[in-house]
C-alpha positions as CSV (number, residue, x, y, z in Angstrom):
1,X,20.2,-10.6,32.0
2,X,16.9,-12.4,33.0
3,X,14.7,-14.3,31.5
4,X,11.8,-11.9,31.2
5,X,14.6,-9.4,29.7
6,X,15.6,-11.8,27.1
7,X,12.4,-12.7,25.8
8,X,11.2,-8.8,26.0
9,X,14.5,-7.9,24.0
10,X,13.6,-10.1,21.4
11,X,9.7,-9.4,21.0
12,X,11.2,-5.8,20.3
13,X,13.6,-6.9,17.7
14,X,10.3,-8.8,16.2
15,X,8.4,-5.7,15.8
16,X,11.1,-3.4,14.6
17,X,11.9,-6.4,11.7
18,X,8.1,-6.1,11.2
19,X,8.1,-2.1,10.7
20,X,11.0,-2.4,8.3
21,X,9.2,-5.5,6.2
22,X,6.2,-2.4,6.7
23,X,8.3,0.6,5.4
24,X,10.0,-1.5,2.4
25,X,6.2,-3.0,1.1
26,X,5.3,0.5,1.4
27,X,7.6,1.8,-0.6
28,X,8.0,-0.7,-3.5
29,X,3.8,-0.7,-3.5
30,X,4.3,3.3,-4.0
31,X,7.0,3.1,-6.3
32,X,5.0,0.6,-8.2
33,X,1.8,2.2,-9.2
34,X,3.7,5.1,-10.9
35,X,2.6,3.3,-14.0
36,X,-1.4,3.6,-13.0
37,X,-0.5,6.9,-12.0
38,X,1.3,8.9,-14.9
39,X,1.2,6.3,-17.8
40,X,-2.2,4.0,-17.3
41,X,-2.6,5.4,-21.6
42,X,0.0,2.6,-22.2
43,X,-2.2,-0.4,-20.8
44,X,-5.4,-1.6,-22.1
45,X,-6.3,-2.9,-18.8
46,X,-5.9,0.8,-17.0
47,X,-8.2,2.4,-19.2
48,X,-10.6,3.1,-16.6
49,X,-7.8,4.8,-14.5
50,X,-7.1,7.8,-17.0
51,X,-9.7,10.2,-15.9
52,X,-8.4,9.6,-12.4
53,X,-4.6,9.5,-12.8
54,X,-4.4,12.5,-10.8
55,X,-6.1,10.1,-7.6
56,X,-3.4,7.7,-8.4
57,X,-0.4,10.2,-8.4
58,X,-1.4,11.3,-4.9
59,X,-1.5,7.9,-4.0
60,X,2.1,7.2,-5.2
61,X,3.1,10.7,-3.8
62,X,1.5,9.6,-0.4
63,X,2.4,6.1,-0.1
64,X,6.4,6.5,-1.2
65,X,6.3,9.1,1.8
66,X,4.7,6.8,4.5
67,X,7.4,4.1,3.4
68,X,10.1,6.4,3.8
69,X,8.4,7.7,7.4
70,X,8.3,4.1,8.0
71,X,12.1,3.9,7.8
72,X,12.5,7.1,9.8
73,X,10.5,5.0,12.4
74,X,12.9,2.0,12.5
75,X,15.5,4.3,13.0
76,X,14.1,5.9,15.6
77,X,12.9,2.6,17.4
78,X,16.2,1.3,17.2
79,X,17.8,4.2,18.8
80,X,15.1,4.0,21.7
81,X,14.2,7.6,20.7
82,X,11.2,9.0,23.1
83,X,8.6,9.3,20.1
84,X,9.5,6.3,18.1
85,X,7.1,4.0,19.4
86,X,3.8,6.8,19.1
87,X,5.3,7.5,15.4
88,X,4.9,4.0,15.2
89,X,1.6,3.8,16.1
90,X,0.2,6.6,13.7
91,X,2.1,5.8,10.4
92,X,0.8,2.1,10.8
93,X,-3.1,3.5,10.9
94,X,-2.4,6.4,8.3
95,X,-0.4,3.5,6.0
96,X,-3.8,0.7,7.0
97,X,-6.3,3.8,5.9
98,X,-4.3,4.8,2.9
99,X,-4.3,1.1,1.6
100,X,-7.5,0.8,2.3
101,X,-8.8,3.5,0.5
102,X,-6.3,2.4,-2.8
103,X,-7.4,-1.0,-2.7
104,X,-11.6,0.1,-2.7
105,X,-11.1,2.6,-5.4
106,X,-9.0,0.1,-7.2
107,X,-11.6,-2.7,-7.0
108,X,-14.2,-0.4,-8.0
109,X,-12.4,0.8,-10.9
110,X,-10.6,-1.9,-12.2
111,X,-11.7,-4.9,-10.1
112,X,-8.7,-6.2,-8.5
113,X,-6.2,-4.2,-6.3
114,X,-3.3,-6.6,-5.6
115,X,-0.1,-6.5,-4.3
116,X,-1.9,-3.5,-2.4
117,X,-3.8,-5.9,-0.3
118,X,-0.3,-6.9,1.1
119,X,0.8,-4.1,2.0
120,X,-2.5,-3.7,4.4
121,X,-2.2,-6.7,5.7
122,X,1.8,-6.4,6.3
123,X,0.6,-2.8,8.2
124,X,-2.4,-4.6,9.7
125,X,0.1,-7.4,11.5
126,X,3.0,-4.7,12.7
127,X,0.4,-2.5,14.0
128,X,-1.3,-5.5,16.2
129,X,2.5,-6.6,17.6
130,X,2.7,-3.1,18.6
131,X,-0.7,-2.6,19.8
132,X,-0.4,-6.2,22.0
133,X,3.6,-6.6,23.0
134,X,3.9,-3.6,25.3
135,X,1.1,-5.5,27.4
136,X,3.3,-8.9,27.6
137,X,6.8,-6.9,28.6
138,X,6.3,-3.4,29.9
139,X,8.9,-0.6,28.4
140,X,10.1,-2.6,25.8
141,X,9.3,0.6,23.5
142,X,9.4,3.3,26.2
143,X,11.5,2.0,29.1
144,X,14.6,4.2,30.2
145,X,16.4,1.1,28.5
146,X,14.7,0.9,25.2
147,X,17.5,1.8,23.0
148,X,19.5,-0.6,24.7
149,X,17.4,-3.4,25.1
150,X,17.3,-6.1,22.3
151,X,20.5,-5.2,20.9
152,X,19.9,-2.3,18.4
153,X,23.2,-3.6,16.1
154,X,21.1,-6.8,16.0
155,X,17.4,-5.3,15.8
156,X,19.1,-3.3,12.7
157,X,21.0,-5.8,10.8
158,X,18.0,-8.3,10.9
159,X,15.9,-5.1,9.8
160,X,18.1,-4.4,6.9
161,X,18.5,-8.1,5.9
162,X,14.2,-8.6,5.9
163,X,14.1,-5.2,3.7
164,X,16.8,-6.4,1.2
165,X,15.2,-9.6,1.2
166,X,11.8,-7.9,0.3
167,X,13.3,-5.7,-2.3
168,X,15.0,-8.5,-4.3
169,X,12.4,-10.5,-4.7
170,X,9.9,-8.3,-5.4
171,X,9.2,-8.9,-8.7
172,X,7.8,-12.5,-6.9
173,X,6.0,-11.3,-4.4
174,X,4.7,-8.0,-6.2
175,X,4.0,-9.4,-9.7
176,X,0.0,-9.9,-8.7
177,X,-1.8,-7.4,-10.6
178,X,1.6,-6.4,-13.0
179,X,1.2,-8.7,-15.9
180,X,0.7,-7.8,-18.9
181,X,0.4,-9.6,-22.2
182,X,2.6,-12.3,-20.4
183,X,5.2,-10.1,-18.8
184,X,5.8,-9.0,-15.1
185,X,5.8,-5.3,-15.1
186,X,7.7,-5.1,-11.9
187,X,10.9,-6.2,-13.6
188,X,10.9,-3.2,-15.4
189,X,12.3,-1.9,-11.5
190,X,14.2,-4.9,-11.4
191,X,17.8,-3.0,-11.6
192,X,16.9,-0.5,-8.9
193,X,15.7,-3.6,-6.5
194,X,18.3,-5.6,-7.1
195,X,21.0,-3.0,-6.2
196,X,19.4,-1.5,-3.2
197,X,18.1,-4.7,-2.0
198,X,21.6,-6.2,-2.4
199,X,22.9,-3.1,-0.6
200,X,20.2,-3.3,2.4
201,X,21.3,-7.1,2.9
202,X,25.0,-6.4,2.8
203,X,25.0,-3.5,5.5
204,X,22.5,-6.3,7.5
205,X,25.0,-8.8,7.0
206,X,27.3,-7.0,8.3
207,X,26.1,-5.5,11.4
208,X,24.9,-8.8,12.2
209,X,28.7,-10.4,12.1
210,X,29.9,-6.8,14.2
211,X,27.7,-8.2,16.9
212,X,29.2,-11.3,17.5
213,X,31.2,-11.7,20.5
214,X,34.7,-11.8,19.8
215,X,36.2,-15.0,22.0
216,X,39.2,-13.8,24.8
217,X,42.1,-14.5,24.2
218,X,43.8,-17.4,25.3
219,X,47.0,-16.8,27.7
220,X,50.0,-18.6,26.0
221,X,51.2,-21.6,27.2
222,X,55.0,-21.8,28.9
């Protein structure tokens, strides 16, 4: 394999790792504005959300499905399938406008609209390595040789191992915005992160170790 191959195969790996880390923000950001959505009566600082729970529970209902589109995407780009990479495309802009429009009425409402902010900005990056690597290596998402090319056991371990990463430490990197009267709100999902995150990295792990090359054997000595 050349050069130019080699560097393209892994600039597609890049991005699909990127649309996971995409799909799994997306998700746990969905998942984690249930409370806004269908309980903010039990927070002082949600008050001004109650007359517009029903905005927020089409915001869960909408973001929870782009993250699970996301992950139909990934699958799809690691397969090479013919309308990954335009799937791609439009969930990143429908996820960017969709976190957009959280985050404003969020900031108008309660002044602050973190973690969403992340999960634009996550969107905002994947959508700019998609938008820009096809130009540096041609096909690399819609060559005859796309499902092929980059190693798809590879491109989906490492995807699996950055989304079980991203779950397990959520409660970290999602706590902005989820404290209350000193406690992180997000550990209140900490069970359901820990064992799918912990699941996500395992099945990473372990595609990762079926791609290794397994050394020939030695002939046997007289």
């Amino acid at each position: 394999m050349s050069q130019a191959n080699r560097s393209g195969g892994a600039a597609r790996i890049a991005a699909i790792v990127l649309m996971a880390a995409t799909a799994l923000v997306t998700l746990v950001s969905g998942a984690g504005t249930y409370c806004a959505a269908f309980n903010p009566e039990a927070y002082d600082s949600m008050a001004a959300l109650i007359p517009y729970k029903w905005l927020y529970q089409i915001f869960v209902v909408v973001t929870v499905g782009l993250g699970l589109a996301g992950g139909g995407v990934v699958y799809g780009l690691i397969r090479g399938r013919a309308w990954s990479y335009r799937a791609a495309l439009i969930t990143l802009v429908v996820i960017i406008v969709a976190a957009g429009l959280h985050i404003v009425t969020s900031r108008l409402l309660r002044g602050k609209s973190m973690p969403n902010d992340l999960r634009l900005y996550v969107a905002a990056l994947t959508l700019l390595a998609f938008v820009v690597l096809p130009r540096l290596w041609k096909g690399i998402f819609t060559g005859a040789d796309a499902g092929g090319n980059g190693g798809p056991r590879t491109a989906a371990g490492l995807s699996l191992c950055v989304a079980g990463l991203l779950a397990v430490t959520a409660p970290a990197w999602a706590s902005a915005g989820h404290w209350l009267h000193g406690q992180n709100l997000v550990l209140e999902w900490l069970g359901p992160l820990l064992v799918g995150g912990s699941a996500l990295l395992l099945a990473g792990l372990g595609l990762l170790a079926w791609t290794r090359p397994v050394p020939a054997a030695q002939p046997a000595r007289p």
